[in-house]
C-alpha positions in Angstrom: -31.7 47.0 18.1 -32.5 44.0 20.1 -34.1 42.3 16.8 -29.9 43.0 14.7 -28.7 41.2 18.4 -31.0 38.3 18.1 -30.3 38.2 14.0 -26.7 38.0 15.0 -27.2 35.5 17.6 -29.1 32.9 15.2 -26.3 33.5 12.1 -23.8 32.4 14.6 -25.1 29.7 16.2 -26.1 28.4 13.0 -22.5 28.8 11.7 -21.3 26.9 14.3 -23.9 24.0 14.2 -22.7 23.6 10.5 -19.1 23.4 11.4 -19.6 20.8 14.4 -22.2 19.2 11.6 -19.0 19.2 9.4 -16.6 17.9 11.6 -19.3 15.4 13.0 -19.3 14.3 9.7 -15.6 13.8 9.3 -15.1 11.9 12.6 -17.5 10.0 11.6 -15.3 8.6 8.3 -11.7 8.1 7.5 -11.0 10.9 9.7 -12.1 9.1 12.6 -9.7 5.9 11.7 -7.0 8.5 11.9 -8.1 10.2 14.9 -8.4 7.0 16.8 -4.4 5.8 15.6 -3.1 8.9 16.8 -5.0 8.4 20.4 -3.2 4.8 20.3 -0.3 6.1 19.6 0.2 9.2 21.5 -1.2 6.2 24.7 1.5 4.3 24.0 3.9 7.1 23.3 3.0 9.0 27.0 3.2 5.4 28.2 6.8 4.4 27.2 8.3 8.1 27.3 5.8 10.5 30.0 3.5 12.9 29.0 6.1 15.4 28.3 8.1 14.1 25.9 5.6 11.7 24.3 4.4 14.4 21.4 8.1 15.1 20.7 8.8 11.6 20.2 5.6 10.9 18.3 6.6 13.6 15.8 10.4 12.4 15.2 9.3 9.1 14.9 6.5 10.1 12.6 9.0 12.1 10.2 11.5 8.9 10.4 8.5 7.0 8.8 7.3 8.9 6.3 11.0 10.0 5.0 11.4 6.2 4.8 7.9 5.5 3.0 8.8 8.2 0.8 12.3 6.8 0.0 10.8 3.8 -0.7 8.1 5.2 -2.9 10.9 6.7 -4.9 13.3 3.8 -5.3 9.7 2.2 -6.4 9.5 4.6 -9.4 12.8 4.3 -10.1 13.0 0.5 -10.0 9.9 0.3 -12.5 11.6 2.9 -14.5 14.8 0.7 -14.6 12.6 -2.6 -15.4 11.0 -0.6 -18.5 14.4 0.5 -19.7 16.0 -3.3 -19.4 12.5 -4.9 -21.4 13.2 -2.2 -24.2 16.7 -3.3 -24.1 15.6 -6.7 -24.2 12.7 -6.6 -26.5 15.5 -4.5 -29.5 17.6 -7.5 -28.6 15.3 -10.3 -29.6 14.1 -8.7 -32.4 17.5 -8.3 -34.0 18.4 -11.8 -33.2 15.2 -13.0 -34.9 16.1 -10.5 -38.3 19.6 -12.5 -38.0 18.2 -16.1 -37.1 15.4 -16.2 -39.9 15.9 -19.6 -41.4 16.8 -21.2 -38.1 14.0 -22.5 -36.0 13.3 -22.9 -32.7 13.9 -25.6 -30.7 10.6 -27.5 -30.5 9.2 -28.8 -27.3 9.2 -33.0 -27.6 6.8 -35.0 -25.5 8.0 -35.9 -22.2 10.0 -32.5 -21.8 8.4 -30.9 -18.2 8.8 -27.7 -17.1 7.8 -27.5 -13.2 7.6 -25.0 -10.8 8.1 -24.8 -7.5 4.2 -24.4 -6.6 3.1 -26.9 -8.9 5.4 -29.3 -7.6 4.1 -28.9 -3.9 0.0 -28.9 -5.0 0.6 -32.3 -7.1 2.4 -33.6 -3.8 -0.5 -32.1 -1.6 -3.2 -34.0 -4.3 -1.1 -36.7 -3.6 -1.1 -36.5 0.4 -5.1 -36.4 0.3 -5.6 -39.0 -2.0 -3.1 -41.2 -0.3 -5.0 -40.2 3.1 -8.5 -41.0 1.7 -7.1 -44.5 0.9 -6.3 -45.1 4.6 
């Protein structure tokens, strides 16, 4: 009887040295960057509102974030649906103006004709900055 007892004994223990090894393992991870936000948080939290209220607060505020990151992830899907739609529109556009514009050409580039951006325009002045510096 004793021997079923100590059997017992051992399959539990051992059950629960795998599930702290499990969670061990997961605190140890991602799980732990988690863990370690919500700690800063709910300090700040029980700081700014008292210990009471603080997991009340963390939760609203919590659901106000992620009803906002997934409106945004929506509006995001739908704006990259919307672009898809306008370049289809675009691209059957274009390609019936080039059936109707066959013998016309395109206006060539000449020499001399520049097209600048913004970026460009500050890295030439930048070049221009250092080389004017080194002079000095």
């Amino acid at each position: 009887m004793m021997d079923v007892f100590s059997w017992l004994g051992w399959l539990l223990w051992s059950l629960l040295a795998l599930l702290w090894s499990v969670v061990w393992l997961l605190l140890g991870g991602w799980i732990s960057t988690l863990a370690q936000i919500v700690v800063v948080l709910m300090a700040i939290f029980v700081y700014r509102y008292g210990w009471r209220a603080a997991p009340a607060e963390l939760a609203r505020q919590t659901r106000a974030v992620w009803r906002f990151a997934s409106g945004a992830m929506r509006a995001s899907d739908a704006l990259s649906e919307a672009d898809a739609d306008r370049k289809r529109v675009a691209a059957r556009a274009s390609s019936q103006s080039r059936s109707t514009n066959v013998g016309k050409p395109a206006s060539p580039r000449h020499i001399g004709d520049v097209t600048i951006n913004a970026s460009t325009a500050l890295t030439l002045a930048m070049f221009a900055a250092l080389l004017w510096l080194s002079a000095l």
